[in-house]
C-alpha positions as CSV (number, residue, x, y, z in Angstrom):
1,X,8.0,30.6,-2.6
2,X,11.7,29.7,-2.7
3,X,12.6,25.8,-2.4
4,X,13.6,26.6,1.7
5,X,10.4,27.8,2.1
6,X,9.1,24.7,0.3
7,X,11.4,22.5,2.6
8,X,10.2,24.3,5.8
9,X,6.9,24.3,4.9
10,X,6.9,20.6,4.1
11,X,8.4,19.4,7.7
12,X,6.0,21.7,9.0
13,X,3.2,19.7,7.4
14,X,5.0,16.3,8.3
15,X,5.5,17.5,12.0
16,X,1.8,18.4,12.3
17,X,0.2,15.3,10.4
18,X,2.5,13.0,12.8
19,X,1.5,14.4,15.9
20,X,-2.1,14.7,15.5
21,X,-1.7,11.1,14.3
22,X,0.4,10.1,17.3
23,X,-2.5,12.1,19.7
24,X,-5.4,10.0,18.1
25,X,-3.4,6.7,18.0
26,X,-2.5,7.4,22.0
27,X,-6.5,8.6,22.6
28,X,-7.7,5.7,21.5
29,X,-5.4,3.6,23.4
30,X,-6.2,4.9,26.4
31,X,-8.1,1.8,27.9
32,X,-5.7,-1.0,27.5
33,X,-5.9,-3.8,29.2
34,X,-3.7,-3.8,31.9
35,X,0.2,-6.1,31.0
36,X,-0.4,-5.9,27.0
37,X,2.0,-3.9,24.7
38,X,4.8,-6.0,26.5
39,X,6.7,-7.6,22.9
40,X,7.5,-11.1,24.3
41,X,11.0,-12.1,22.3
42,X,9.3,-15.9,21.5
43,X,6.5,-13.7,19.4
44,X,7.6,-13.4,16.2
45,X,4.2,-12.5,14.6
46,X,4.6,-9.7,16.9
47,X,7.6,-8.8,15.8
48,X,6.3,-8.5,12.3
49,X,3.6,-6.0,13.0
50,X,6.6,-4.1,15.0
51,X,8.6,-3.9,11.9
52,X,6.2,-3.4,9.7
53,X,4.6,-0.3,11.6
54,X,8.2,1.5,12.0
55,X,9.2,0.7,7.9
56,X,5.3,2.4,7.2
57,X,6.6,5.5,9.0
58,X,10.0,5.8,7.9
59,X,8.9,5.4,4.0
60,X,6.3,8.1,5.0
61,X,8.8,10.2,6.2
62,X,10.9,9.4,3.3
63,X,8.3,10.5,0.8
64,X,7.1,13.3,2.5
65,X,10.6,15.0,2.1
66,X,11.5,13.8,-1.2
67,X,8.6,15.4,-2.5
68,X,9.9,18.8,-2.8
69,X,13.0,17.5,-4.5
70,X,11.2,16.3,-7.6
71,X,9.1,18.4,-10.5
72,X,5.9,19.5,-9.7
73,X,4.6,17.0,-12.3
74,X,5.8,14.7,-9.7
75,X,4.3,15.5,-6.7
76,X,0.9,14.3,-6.5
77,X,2.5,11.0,-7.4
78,X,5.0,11.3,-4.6
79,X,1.9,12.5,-2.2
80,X,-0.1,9.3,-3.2
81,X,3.2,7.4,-2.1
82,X,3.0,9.1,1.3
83,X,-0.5,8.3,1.7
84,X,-0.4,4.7,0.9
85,X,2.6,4.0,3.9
86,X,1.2,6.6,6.4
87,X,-2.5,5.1,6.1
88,X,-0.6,2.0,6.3
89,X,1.2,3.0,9.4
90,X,-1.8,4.1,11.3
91,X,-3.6,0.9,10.8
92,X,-0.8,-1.4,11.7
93,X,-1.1,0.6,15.2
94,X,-4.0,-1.0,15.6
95,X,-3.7,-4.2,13.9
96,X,-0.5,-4.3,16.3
97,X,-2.3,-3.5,19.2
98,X,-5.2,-6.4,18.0
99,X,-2.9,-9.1,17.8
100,X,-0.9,-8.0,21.2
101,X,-4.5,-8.1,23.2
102,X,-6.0,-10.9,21.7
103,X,-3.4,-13.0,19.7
104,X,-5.9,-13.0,16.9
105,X,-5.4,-12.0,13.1
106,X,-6.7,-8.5,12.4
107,X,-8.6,-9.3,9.7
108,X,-10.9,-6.8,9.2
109,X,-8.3,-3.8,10.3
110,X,-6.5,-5.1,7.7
111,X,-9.3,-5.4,5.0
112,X,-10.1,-1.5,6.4
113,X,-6.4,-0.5,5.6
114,X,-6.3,-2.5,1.9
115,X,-9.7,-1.2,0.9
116,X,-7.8,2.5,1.0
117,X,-4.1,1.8,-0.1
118,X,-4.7,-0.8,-2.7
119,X,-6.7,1.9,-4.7
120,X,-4.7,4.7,-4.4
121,X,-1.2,2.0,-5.4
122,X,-3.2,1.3,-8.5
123,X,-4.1,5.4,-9.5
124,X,-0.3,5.6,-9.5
125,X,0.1,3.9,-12.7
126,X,-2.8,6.9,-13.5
127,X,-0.6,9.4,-12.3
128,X,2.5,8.4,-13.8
129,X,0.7,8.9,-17.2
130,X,-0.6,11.9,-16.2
131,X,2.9,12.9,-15.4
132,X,3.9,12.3,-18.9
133,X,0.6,13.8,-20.6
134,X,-0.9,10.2,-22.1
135,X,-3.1,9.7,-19.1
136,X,-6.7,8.4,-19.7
137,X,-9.8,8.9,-17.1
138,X,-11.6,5.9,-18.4
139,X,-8.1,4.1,-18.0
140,X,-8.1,5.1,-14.0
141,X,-11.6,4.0,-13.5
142,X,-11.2,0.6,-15.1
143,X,-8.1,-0.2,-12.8
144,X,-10.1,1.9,-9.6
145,X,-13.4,-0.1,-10.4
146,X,-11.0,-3.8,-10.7
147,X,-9.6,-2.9,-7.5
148,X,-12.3,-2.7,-5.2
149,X,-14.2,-5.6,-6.6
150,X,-10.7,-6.9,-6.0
151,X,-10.9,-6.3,-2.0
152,X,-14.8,-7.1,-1.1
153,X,-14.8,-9.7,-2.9
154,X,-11.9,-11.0,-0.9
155,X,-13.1,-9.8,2.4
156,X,-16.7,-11.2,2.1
157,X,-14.8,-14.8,1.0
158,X,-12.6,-14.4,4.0
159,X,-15.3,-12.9,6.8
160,X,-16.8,-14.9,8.7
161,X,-20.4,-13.8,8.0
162,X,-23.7,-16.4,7.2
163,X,-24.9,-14.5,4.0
164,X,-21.8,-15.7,2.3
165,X,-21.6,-19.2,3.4
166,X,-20.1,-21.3,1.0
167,X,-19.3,-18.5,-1.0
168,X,-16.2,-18.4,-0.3
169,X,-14.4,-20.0,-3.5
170,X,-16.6,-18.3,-5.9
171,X,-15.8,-14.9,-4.1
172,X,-12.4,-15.7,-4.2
173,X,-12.5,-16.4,-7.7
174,X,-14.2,-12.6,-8.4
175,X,-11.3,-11.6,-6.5
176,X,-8.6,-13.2,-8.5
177,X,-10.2,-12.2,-11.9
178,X,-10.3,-8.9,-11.3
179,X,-6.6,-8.6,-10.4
180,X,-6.3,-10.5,-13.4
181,X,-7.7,-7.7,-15.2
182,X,-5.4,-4.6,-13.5
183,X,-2.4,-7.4,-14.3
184,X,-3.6,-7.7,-18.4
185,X,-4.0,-3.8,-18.1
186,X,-0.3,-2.8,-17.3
187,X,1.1,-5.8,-19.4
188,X,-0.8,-5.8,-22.3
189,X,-3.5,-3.3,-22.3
190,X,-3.7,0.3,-22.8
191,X,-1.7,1.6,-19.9
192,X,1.5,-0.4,-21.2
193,X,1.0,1.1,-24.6
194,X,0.7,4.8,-23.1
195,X,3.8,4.5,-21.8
196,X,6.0,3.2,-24.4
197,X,7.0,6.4,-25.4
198,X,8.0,7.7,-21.8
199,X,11.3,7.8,-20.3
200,X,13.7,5.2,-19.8
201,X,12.9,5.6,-16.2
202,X,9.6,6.4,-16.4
203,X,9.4,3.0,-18.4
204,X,11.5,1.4,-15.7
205,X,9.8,2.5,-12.6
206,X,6.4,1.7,-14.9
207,X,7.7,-2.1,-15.2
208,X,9.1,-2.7,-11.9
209,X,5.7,-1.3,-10.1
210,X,3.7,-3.9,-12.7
211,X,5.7,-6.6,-11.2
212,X,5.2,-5.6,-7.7
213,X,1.1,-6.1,-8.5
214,X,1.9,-9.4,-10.8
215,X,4.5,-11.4,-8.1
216,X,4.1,-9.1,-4.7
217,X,0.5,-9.2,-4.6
218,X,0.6,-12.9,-5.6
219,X,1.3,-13.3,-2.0
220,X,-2.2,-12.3,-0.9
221,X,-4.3,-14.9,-2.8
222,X,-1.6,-18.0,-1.8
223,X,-2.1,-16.6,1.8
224,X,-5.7,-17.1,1.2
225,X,-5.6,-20.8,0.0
226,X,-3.1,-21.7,2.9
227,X,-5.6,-20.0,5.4
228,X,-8.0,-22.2,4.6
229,X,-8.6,-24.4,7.7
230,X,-5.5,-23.5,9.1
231,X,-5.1,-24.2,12.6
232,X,-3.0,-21.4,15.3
233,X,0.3,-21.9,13.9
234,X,-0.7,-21.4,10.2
235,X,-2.6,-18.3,11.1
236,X,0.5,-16.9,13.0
237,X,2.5,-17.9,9.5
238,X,0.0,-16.3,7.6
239,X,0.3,-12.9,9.2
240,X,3.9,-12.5,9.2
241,X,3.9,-13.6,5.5
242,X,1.2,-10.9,5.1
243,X,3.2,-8.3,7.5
244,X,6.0,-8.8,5.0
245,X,4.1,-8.9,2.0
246,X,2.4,-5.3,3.2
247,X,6.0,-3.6,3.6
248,X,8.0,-4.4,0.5
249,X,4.9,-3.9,-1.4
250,X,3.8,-0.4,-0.7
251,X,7.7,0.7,0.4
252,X,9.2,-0.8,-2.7
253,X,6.2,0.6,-4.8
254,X,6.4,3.9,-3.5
255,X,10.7,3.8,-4.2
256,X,9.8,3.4,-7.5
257,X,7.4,6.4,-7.8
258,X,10.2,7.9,-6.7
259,X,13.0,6.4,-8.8
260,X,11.0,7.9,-11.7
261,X,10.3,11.2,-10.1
262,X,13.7,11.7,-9.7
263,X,14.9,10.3,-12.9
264,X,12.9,12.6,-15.1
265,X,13.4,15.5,-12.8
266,X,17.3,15.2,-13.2
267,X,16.6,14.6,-17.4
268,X,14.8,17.7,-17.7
269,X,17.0,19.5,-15.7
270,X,20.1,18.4,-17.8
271,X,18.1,19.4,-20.8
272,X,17.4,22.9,-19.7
């Protein structure tokens, strides 16, 4: 298959996944109440979601038709990428849609959406040794396994449900430990002495995603400690900080996966 064929193909597949997405996403929208969707220009947690849901799609997009553009070493990573902002951009549909009927946080939309992307952002790191040949199963589980302890732990300290009553600082603690751990992985631990050997921007894109989990997800566990009896306007605070936190996160994330992609594709290229 010639790279046209690769390219048509690929909008093909972008085309189709949109529009079943876009059918599903109107489906289930079908019984709205009756004046919401309206964006009032004083509701700038609105806004946020707004933004947030059209940057999801456009990285998607982005992502989706770099991927033929890289080596096929590349491309799972550069599918993962995809994945993390389009399941991103289908839940902040509906976490839109939540906060526009309700004026309420979408917490546990948002937990859903986390419990899928925050995994498949930490196989990355995976996959970008894999890429290079140093990759380590045990190493993927470890930083899988750290990151869903990561997310129910959190959820069940923030949900409000009676078995975990005043649970909710020890949970949180879990939670903070274990992205302790993924952070001690890519700094010091075997992942960031995989890739020492890689590229220059394999090694770059390697760094700048660790930072991203060190400094950009710092964000989520501060959110948590100012949500703490917060009263209306804190929340509304909270979920733009969050909104924010969600886009430069998985967008800038995903950028780098393809910083690298495209860095080592154009080094082997030069070298053939």
């Amino acid at each position: 298959m010639n790279k046209s064929n690769l390219t048509r193909t690929s909008s093909l597949i972008l085309v189709g996944t949109l529009s079943l997405l876009a059918i599903g996403n109107a489906s289930a929208s079908y019984d709205h109440i009756a004046g919401d969707g309206i964006l009032k220009d004083t509701d700038m947690v609105g806004v946020s979601f707004w933004l947030a849901t059209a940057m999801m799609l456009a990285s998607t997009v982005f992502f989706i038709l770099e991927r033929q553009n890289v080596a096929p070493k590349w491309r799972t990573s550069m599918t993962v990428a995809a994945l993390v902002t389009g399941i991103a951009w289908y839940h902040y549909t509906y976490m839109r849609e939540h906060w526009e009927v309700t004026g309420e946080s979408p917490l546990v939309m948002r937990y859903i959406d986390w419990l899928i992307t925050v995994p498949l952002q930490v196989s990355e790191f995976y996959l970008i040794l894999a890429a290079i040949g140093v990759a380590s199963a045990a190493l993927f589980w470890r930083l899988f396994g750290a990151s869903i302890v990561m997310l129910v732990a959190g959820f069940l300290s923030e949900a409000d449900i009676d078995a975990v009553d005043g649970m909710e600082w020890p949970l949180f603690i879990v939670g903070v430990l274990a992205w302790a751990y993924i952070i001690y992985e890519l700094w010091a631990g075997d992942a960031k002495n995989k890739v020492a050997d890689a590229s220059e921007g394999t090694q770059f894109a390697f760094k700048s995603m660790a930072l991203i989990l060190t400094f950009g997800w710092a964000i989520y566990p501060i959110g948590w400690i100012m949500g703490q009896d917060a009263g209306d306007t804190g929340i509304d605070r909270l979920n733009i900080l969050y909104n924010i936190a969600d886009v430069v996160n998985k967008t800038a994330f995903g950028l780098m996966v393809w910083y690298a992609a495209t860095m080592d594709t154009k080094a082997s290229s030069s070298e053939e």
